[in-house]
C-alpha positions as CSV (number, residue, x, y, z in Angstrom):
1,X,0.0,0.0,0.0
2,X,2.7,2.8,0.8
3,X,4.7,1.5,-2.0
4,X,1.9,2.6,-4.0
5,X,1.2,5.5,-2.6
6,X,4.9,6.6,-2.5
7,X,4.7,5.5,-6.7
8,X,1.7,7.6,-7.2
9,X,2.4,10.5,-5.4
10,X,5.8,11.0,-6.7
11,X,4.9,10.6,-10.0
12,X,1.5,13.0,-10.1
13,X,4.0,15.8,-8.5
14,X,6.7,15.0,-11.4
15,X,3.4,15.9,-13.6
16,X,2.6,19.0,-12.0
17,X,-0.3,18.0,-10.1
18,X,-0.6,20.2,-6.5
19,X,-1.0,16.7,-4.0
20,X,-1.2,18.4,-1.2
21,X,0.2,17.2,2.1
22,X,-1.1,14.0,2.7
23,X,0.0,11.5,5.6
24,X,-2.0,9.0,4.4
25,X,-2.5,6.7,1.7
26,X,-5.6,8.9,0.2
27,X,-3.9,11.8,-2.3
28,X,-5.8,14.9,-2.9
29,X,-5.2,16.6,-6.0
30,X,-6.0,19.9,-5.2
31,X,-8.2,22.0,-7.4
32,X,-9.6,24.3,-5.4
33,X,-12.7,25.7,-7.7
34,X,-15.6,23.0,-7.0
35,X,-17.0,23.0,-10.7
36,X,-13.4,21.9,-11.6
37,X,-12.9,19.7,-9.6
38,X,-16.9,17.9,-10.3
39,X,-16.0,18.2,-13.9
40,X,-12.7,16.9,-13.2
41,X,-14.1,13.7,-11.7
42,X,-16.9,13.2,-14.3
43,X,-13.9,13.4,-17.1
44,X,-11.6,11.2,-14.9
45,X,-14.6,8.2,-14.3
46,X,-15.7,8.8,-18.7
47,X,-11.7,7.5,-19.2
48,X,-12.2,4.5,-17.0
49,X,-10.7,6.2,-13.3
50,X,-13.0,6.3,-10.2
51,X,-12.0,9.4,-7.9
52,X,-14.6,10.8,-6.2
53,X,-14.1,15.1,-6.2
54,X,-14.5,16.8,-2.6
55,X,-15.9,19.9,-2.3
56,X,-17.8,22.4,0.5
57,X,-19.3,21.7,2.9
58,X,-16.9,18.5,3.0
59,X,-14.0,20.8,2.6
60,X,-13.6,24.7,2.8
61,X,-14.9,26.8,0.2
62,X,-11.9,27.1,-2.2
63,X,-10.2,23.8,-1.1
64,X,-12.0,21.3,-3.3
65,X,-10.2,18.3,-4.6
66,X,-10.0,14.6,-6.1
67,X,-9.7,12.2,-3.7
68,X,-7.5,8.8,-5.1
69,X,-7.1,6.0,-2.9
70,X,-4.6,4.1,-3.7
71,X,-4.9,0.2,-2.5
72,X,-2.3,-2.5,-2.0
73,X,-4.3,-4.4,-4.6
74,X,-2.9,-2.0,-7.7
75,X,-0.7,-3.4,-9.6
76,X,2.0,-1.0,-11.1
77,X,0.1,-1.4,-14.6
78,X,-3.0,-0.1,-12.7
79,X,-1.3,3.0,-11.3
80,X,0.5,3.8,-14.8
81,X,-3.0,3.6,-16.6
82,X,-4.4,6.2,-13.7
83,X,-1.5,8.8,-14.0
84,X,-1.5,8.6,-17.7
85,X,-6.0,9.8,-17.3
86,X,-5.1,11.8,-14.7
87,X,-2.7,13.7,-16.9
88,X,-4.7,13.5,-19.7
89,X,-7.4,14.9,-18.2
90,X,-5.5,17.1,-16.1
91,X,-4.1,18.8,-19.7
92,X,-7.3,19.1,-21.2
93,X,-8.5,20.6,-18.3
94,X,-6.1,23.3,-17.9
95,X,-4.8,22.0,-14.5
96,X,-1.4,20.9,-15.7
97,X,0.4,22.7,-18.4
């Protein structure tokens, strides 16, 4: 599991994703606008990637992110598929230059 979530994080920073500060095996991406980070999720789950986007009154106003949850059960394939949507998405989006 933290192999993984060392893997995933390193390599969504390396991409220019904002992760946060996580101490745990969830990542946030950070996004901060909530209709981003909604229309974030709904692109991310269209290219075959369930992350669920966080938003007020969850989080506060401003702070609204993906979730990810990495699992021990990922294999390194299914973590290179995910950044590869997540920077695809994350492109089109604007997010990531």
């Amino acid at each position: 599991l933290w192999d993984n979530t060392r893997y995933f994080s390193s390599e969504m920073r390396r991409l220019g994703f904002d992760i946060g500060h996580s101490q745990t095996p969830i990542v946030p991406v950070m996004l901060g606008d909530a209709g981003l980070a909604k229309e974030f999720s709904r692109s991310l789950f269209e290219n075959g990637v369930f992350a669920v986007a966080i938003a007020f009154p969850t989080v506060p106003r401003g702070m609204a992110r993906i979730r990810v949850m990495n699992t021990a059960a990922h294999s390194r394939s299914d973590l290179d598929q995910g950044l590869a949507v997540f920077e695809r998405v994350g492109r089109k989006l604007g997010v990531i230059g």
